[in-house]
C-alpha positions in Angstrom: 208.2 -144.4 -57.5 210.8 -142.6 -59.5 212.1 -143.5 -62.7 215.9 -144.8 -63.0 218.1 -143.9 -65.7 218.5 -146.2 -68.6 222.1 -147.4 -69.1 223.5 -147.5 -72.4 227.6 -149.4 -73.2 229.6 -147.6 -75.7 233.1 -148.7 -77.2 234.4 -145.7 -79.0 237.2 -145.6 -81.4 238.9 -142.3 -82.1 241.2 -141.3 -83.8 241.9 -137.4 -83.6 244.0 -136.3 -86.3 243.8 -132.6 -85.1 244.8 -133.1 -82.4 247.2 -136.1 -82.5 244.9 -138.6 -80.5 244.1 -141.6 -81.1 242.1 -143.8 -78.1 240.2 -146.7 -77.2 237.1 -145.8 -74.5 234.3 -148.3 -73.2 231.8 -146.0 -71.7 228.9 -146.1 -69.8 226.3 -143.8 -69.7 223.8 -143.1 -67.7 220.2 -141.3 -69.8 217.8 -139.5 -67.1 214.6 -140.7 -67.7 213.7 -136.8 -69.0 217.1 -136.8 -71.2 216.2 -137.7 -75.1 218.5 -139.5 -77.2 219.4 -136.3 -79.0 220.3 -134.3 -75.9 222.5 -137.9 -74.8 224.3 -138.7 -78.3 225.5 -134.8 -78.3 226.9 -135.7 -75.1 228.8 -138.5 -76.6 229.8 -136.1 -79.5 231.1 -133.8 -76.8 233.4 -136.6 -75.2 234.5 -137.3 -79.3 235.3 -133.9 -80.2 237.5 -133.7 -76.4 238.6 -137.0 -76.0 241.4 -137.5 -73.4 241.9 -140.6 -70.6 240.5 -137.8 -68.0 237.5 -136.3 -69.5 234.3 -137.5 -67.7 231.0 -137.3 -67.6 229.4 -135.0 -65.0 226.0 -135.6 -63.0 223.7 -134.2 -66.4 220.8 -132.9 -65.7 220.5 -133.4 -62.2 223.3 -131.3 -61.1 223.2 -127.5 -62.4 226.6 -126.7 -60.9 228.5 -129.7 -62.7 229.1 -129.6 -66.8 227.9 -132.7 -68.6 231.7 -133.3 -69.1 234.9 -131.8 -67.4 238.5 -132.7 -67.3 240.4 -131.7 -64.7 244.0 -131.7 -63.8 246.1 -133.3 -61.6 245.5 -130.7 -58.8 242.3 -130.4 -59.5 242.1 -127.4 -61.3 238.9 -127.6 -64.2 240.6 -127.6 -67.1 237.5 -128.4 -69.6 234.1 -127.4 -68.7 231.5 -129.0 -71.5 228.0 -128.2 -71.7 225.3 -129.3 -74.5 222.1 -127.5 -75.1 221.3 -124.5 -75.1 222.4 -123.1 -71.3 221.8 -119.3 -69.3 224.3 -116.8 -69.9 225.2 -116.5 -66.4 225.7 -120.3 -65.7 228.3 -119.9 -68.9 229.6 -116.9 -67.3 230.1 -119.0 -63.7 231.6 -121.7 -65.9 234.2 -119.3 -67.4 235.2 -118.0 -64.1 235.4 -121.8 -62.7 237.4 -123.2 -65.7 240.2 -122.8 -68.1 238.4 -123.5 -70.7 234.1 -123.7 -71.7 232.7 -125.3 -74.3 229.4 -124.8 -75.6 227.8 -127.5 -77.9 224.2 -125.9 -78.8 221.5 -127.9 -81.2 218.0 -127.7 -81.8 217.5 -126.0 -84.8 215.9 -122.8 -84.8 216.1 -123.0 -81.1 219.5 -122.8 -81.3 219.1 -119.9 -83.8 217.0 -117.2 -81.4 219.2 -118.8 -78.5 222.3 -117.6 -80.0 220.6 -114.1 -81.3 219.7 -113.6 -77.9 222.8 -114.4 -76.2 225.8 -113.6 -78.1 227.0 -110.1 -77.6 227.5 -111.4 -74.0 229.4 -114.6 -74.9 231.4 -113.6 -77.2 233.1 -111.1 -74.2 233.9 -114.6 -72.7 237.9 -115.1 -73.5 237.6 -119.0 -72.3 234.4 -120.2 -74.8 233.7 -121.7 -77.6 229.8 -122.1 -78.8 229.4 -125.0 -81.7 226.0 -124.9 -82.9 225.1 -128.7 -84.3 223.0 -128.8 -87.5 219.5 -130.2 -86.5 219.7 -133.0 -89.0 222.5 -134.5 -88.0 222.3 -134.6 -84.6 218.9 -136.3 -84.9 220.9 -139.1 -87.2 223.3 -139.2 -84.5 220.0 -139.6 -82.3 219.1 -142.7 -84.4 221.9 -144.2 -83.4 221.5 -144.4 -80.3 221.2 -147.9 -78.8 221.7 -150.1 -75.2 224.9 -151.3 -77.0 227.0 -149.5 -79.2 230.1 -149.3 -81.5 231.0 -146.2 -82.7 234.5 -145.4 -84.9 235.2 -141.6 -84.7 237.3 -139.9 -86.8 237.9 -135.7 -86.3 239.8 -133.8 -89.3 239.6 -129.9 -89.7 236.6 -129.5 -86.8 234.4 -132.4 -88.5 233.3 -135.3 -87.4 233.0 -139.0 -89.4 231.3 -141.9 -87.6 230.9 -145.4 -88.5 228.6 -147.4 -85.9 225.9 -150.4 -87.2 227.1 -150.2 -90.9 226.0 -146.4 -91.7 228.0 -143.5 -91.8 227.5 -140.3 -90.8 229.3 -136.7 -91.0 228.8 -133.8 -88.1 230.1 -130.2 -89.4 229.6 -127.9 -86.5 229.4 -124.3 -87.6 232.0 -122.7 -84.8 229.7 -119.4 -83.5 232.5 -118.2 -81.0 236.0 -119.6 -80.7 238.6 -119.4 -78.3 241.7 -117.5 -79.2 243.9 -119.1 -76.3 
């Protein structure tokens, strides 16, 4: 018998000041049973740093031809194409012919580290991405917040991050690796 994925209820505050947003969102998420907490709170900190009444999530792991988050217009055009991890060139490359903009938010350390050595002389001829790599130690805090019922406050200013969420604060600085100029 297969595993189901474990729901998790998030009410997110944000308030964007770079971009001018400020929102109330009561998520649901859905965590494949192969999906850590890490790999699912850098989701949630991909819907923070994008935030918009359209942005959802995609399948995850289960579908390689959907993003973990999109946002698409009102003819259905892509707009946003989010992944997290650490993704192929060519799926990136099929995401930037597919959208109008691709976001890449890598982690893991040292994993992230070779991935981008490996990889970046062909992103970075990709007009429509931006690559964040996300310092290991924070997004294993963010990991540790991770629970069946959450409150998060979010606050982005300059690129950074602030969350409040069960009394502790906690600051994400993602170093930008390749940025949009569009």
């Amino acid at each position: 018998m297969a595993t189901k994925s474990t729901i998790f209820k998030l009410d997110l505050q944000i308030a964007d000041l770079d971009r001018n947003y400020f929102g109330n969102h009561a998520l649901t998420l859905a965590r494949h049973p192969s999906e850590t907490d890490e790999r699912m709170m850098v989701r949630v900190l991909a819907f923070m740093f994008h935030a918009d009444p359209a942005l959802e999530f995609g399948k995850g792991l289960s579908a390689e031809d959907e993003p973990d988050l999109w946002r698409k217009d009102a003819t259905g055009a892509i707009t946003h194409w989010i992944m997290v991890g650490l993704p192929d060139e060519k799926r990136i490359r099929r995401a930037c012919g597919r959208a109008a903009a691709v976001v890449v938010l890598a982690y893991g350390g040292r994993g992230a580290e070779l991935w981008w050595q490996q990889n970046h002389a062909a992103l970075e001829r990709q007009d429509k991405l931006t690559v964040l790599d996300l310092p290991q130690a924070q997004t294993q805090a963010l990991a540790r917040l991770a629970s069946r019922n959450m409150q998060i406050q979010c606050t982005v200013q300059e690129g950074e991050l602030w969350l409040i969420a069960d009394g502790e604060n906690l600051q994400i600085s993602p170093l930008i690796r390749s940025r949009t100029l569009a």
